[in-house]
C-alpha positions in Angstrom: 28.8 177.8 179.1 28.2 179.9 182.3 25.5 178.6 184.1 22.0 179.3 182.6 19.1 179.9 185.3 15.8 177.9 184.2 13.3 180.0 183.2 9.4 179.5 182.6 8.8 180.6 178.9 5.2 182.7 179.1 1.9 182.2 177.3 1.7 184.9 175.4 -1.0 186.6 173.8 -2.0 186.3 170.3 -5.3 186.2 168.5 -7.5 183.7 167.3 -10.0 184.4 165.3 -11.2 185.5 162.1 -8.8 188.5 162.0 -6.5 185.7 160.3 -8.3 185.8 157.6 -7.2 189.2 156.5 -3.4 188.6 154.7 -0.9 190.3 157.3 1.1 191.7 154.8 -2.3 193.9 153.6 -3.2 194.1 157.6 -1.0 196.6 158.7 0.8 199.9 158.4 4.0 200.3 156.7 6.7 200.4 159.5 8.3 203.7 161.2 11.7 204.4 160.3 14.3 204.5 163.4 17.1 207.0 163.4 20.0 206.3 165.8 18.8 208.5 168.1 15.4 208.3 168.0 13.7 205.9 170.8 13.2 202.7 170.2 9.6 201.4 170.8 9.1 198.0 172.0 6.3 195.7 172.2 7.0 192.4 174.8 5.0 189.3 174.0 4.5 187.0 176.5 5.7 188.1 180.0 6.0 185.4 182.8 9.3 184.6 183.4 11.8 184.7 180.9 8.8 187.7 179.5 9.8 189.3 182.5 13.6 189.4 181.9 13.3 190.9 179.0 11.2 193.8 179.8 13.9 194.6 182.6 16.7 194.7 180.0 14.7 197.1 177.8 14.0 199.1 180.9 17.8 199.2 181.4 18.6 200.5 178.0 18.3 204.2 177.7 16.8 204.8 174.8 14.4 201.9 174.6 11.0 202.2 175.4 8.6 199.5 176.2 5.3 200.7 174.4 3.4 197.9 175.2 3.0 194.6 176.8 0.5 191.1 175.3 -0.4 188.5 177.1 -2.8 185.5 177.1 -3.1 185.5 180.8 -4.7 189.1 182.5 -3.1 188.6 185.8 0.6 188.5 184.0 -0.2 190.8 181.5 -1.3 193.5 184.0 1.5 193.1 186.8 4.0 193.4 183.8 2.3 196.7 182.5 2.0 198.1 186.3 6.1 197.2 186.7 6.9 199.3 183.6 4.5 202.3 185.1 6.0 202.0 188.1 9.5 202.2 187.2 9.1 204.3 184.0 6.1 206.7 184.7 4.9 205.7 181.6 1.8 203.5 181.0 2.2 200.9 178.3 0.0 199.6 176.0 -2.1 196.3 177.5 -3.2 193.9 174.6 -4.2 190.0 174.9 -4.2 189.5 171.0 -0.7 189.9 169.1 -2.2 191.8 166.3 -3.7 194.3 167.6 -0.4 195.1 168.9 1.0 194.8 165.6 -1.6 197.4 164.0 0.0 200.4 165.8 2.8 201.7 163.6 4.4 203.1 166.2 5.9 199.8 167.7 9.3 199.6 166.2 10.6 195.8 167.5 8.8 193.0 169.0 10.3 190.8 171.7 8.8 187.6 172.4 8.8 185.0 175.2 6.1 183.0 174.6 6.1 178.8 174.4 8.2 177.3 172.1 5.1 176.5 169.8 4.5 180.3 169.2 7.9 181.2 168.4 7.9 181.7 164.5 4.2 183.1 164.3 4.9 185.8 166.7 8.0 186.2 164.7 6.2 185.9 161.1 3.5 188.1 161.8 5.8 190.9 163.3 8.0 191.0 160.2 5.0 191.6 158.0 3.9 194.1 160.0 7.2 195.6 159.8 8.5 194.7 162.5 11.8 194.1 163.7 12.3 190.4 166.3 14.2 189.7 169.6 12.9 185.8 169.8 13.6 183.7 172.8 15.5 180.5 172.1 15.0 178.2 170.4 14.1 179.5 167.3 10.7 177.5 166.5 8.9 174.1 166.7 10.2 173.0 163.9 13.1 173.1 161.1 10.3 173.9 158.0 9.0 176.9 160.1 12.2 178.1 161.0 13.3 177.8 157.2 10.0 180.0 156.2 11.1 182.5 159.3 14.7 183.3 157.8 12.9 183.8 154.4 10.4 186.1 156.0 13.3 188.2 157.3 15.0 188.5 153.9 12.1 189.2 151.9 10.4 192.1 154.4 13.7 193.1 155.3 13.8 192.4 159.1 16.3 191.8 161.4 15.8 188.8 163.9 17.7 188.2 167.1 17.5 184.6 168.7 18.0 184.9 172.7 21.1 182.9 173.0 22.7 185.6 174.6 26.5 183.7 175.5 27.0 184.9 171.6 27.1 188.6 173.4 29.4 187.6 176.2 33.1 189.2 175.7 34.6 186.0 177.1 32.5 183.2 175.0 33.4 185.5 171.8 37.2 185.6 173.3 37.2 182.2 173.7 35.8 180.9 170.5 38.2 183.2 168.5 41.2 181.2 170.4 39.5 178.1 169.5 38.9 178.7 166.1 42.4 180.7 165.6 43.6 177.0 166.1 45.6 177.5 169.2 44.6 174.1 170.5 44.9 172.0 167.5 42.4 170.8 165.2 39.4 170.3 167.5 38.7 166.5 167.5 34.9 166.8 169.4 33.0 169.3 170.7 31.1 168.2 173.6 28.0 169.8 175.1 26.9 168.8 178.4 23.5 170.3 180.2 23.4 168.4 183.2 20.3 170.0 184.9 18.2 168.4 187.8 14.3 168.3 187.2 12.2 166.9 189.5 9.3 164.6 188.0 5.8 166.4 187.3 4.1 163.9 188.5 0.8 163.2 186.9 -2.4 165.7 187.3 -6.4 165.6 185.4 -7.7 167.9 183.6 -9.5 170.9 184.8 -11.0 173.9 183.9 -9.1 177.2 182.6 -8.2 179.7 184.7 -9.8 182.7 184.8 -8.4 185.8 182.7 -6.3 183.1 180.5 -7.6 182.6 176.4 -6.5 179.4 176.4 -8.1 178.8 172.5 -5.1 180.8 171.7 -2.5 179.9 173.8 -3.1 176.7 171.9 -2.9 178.5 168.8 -1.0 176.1 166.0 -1.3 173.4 168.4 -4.3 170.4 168.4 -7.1 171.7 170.8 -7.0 169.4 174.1 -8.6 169.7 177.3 -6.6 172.3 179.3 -4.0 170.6 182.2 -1.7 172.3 184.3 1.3 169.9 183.3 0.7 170.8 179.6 0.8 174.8 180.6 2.7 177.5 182.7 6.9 175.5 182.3 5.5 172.0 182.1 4.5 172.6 178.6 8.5 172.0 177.8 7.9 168.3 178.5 4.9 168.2 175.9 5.9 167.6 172.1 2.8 169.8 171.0 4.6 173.0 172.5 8.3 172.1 173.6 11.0 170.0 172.8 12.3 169.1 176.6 15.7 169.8 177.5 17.4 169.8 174.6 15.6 172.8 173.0 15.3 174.2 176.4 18.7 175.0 177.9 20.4 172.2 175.3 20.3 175.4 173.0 23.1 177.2 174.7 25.6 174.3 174.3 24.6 173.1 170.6 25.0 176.4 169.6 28.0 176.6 170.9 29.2 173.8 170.1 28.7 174.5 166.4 30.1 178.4 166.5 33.3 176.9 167.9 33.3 174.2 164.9 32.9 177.6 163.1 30.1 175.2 160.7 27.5 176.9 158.9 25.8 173.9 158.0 23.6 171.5 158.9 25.1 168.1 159.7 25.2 165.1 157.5 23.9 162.6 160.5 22.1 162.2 163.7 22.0 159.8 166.1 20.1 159.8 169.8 19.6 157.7 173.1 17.7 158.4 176.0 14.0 158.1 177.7 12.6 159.8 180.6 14.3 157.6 183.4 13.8 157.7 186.8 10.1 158.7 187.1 7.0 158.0 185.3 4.9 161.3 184.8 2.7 163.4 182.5 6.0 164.1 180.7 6.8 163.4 177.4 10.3 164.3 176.1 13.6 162.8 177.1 15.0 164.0 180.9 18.2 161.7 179.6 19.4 162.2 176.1 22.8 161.5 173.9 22.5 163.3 170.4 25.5 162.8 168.2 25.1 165.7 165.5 28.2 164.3 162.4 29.8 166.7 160.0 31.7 164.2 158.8 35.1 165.7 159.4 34.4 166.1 163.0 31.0 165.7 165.9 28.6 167.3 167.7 27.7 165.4 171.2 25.2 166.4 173.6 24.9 164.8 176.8 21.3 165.9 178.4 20.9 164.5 182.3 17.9 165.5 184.4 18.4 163.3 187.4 21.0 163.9 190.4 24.4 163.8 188.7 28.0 164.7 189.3 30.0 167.4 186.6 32.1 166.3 184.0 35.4 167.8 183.5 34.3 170.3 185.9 31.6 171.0 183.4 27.6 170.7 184.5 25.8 173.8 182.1 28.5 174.7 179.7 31.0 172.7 176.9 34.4 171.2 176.2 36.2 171.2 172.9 38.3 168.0 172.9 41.6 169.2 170.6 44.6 168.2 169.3 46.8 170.0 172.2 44.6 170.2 175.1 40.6 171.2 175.6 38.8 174.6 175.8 35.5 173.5 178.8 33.5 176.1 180.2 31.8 175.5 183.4 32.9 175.7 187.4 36.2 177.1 186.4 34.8 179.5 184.2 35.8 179.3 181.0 39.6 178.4 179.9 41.8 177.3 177.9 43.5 173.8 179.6 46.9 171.8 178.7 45.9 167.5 177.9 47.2 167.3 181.6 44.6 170.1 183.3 46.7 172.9 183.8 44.9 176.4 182.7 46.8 177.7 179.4 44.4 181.1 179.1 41.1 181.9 181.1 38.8 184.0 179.1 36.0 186.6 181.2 33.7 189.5 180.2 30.6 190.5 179.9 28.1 191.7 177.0 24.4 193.1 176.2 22.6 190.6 173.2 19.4 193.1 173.7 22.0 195.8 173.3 23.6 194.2 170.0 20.5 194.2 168.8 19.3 197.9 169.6 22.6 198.8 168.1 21.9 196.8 165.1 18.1 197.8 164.2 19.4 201.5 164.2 22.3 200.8 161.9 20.3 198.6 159.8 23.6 196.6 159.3 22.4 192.4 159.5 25.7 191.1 159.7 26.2 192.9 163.7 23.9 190.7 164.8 25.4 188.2 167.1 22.5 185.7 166.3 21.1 186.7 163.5 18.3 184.2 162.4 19.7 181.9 159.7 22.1 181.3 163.0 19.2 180.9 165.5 18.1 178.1 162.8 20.8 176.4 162.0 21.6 176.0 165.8 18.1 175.2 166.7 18.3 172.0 164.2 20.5 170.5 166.1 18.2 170.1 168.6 15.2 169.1 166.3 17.2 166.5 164.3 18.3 164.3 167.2 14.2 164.5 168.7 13.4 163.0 165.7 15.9 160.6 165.6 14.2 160.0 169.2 10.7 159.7 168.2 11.6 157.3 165.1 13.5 155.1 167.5 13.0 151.5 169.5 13.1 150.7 173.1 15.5 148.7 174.5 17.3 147.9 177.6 20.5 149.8 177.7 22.5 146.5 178.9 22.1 145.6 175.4 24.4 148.4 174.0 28.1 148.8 174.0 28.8 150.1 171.0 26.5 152.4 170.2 27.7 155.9 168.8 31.3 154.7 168.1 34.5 155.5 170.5 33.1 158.9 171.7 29.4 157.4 171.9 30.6 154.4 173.8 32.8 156.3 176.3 29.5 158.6 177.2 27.9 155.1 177.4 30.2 154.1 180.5 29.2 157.5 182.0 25.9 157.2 181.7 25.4 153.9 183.1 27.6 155.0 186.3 25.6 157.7 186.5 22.6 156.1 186.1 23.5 153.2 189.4 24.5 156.1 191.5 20.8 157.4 190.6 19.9 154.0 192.0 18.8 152.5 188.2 20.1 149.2 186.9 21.5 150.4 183.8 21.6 146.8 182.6 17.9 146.4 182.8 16.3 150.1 182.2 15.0 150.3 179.0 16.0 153.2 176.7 14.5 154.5 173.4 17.5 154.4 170.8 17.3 156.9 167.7 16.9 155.9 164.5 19.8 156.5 162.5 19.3 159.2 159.9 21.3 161.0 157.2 20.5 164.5 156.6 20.5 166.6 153.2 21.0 169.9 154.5 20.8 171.6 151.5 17.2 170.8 151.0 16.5 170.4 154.6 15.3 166.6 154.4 15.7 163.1 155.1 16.7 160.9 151.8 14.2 158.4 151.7 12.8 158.6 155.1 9.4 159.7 154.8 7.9 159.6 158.2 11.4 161.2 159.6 10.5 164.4 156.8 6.9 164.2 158.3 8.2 165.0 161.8 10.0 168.2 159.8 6.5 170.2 160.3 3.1 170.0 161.8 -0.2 170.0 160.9 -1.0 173.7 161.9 -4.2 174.4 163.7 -6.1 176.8 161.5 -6.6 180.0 161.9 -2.8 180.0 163.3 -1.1 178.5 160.3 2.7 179.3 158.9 1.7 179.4 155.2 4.3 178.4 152.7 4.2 182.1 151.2 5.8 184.1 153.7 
């Protein structure tokens, strides 16, 4: 919706070892109750960039307290550690390994930054330590992980926030209660568009670790590779071991939205997906032009993903539009409004909000349901973007002058787009080849692909041991 800066996720800190042999739930203390006006004690995971963020908002909010900082990498660890002294007076705790952060019983909440790859076993391992989660989005590497996530939250009783923070923002929440209060008409497509330049990576050897950075665990789950600085600090969003590209990067924000103004609370019954990284040829390996079309069957999902030079769309370059019966509902240069079929603004919708206030408020009430992206959210959203990767991955290349009607009326119409877009970008969109999706129907009740078994393989990974969700959370 608003315009997202880009952020560079963090290596974060977290063990490797034979600690992981010892059960977590049997590793540490039973968890400190919080009164609502006690202090709440935070430990920050992972603190390079968006890291950084969120030990400012904690430092904002009075009666938070960050406790202690973890980090794989000494030099970002230790400048984060000397802010908070700074600012606070206060010395925080300094850790490398996760777990030992997790053994003091006096942390009440972790928040966590780290790569996408780490997500859910910073996550895991801080709900059975007691522990309560603000996670950076998206929610994990993958849906089975996430799935075992949301039932580690239920069964150790721990609240989990995902970082999508426009679910805090007075004006998203104003505008989505329009939408879904019907005031448009029955919404016919809701469109996300994340339209964000990226330059190429180019292409770079490998090379020795840097000093002060564990790199065995900054792998952790992941396969052990040589270490390359295009498969680390923000590249590694371009690498499938650890990211997801765009689409689970800022394409988050819009799929989530997307589906809170559907008001659906399931998973969708198909995906499709078109793209390729176009333009460049680098070390990257995920999509920098995507189309995932996410069906419900009584209405669509579509997310446009461009990371080359491009024009907005509807006014829109970070944000969405909900196509409706009586008009559209975008948010993006204008803000976000309410519009007639001919343009003119019906209702513009502004505000602020805190999500790491939401969820201070809602760890002291204990109250699940306050949470403005609870978990089972942050998963269901975050499906979105691993169904249509999948889709990607399954797929066959072939040159886009081939296709015309691909992804029916709405699909073809982004089509036309595209392929304008892509001749101002100076690339023959009759002869550039492009990796279409395989078409696959989705059981969302038990989370698989009928009859598709090398689509259900892509639904997990082969964990690296020690640093392994188990199937008993």
């Amino acid at each position: 919706m608003t315009r997202f800066t880009r952020r560079e996720f963090l290596e974060e800190s977290l063990l490797a070892a034979a600690a992981a042999a010892v059960p977590a739930t049997q590793a540490f203390a039973a968890p400190r109750r919080v009164g609502p006006n006690d202090r709440l004690r935070v430990g920050v995971v992972g603190v390079k960039g968006q890291g950084l963020v969120h030990v400012n908002k904690w430092l904002g909010i009075p009666e938070v307290e960050v406790a202690a900082i973890c980090d794989i990498d000494d030099k970002y660890g230790g400048d984060a550690a000397a802010a908070v002294e700074k600012k606070t007076g206060r010395k925080p705790a300094l850790f490398k390994d996760v777990r030992k952060l997790l053994e003091d019983k006096s942390i009440d909440a972790v928040s966590t930054a780290t790569p996408n790859h780490w997500h859910v076993l910073v996550s895991l391992w801080s709900v059975q330590a007691g522990k309560d989660v603000y996670v950076e989005k998206p929610l994990g590497h993958n849906v089975w992980e996430q799935r075992k996530l949301v039932e580690a939250s239920r069964k150790h009783e721990r609240l989990i926030q995902m970082g999508n923070y426009t679910r805090s923002l007075a004006g998203h929440r104003t505008a989505i209660e329009y939408l879904r209060a019907g005031k448009l008409g029955k919404i016919k497509l809701a469109r996300g568009l994340c339209y964000n330049r990226r330059p190429s990576i180019g292409k770079k050897p490998d090379g020795p670790v840097p000093a002060g950075v564990d790199y065995d665990v900054w792998l952790g789950p992941a396969p052990e590779r040589p270490f390359n600085p295009n498969r680390f600090h923000y590249n590694w969003h371009w690498n499938w071991d650890y990211g997801g590209g765009e689409i689970c990067n800022n394409g988050i924000y819009y799929l989530d939205v997307a589906r809170w103004g559907l008001g659906k609370a399931e998973h969708p019954k198909r995906v499709l997906s078109l793209g390729g990284r176009l333009g460049y040829e680098d070390d990257g390996q995920t999509p920098n032009t995507q189309i995932a079309v996410l069906d419900y069957g009584d209405v669509k999902i579509e997310l446009e993903v461009r990371g080359l030079e491009t024009q907005p769309h509807m006014d829109v370059t970070m944000g969405n539009v909900f196509h409706c019966e009586k008009g559209y509902l975008a948010s993006g240069i204008r803000g976000t409004a309410a519009f007639s079929p001919d343009g003119q603004v019906l209702e513009k919708f502004a505000g602020p909000g805190d999500h790491f206030r939401n969820f201070v408020d809602a760890v002291k009430s204990r109250k699940r349901e306050t949470l403005n992206s609870e978990v089972l959210d942050g998963h269901l959203s975050t499906t979105l973007c691993h169904l249509p990767n999948i889709a990607h991955k399954l797929g066959e290349d072939r040159p886009l002058g081939e296709l015309r009607d691909w992804g029916g009326d709405d699909g073809a119409e982004t089509l036309v787009r595209l392929r304008e877009h892509l001749k101002k970008n100076e690339i023959d969109p009759e002869k550039v080849v492009v990796r279409v999706g395989k078409t696959l129907e989705f059981d969302g009740k038990t989370e698989s692909f009928p009859g598709a078994a090398a689509a259900n393989a892509l639904l997990r990974r082969e964990y690296r041991k020690p640093y392994v969700v188990p199937d008993q959370v």
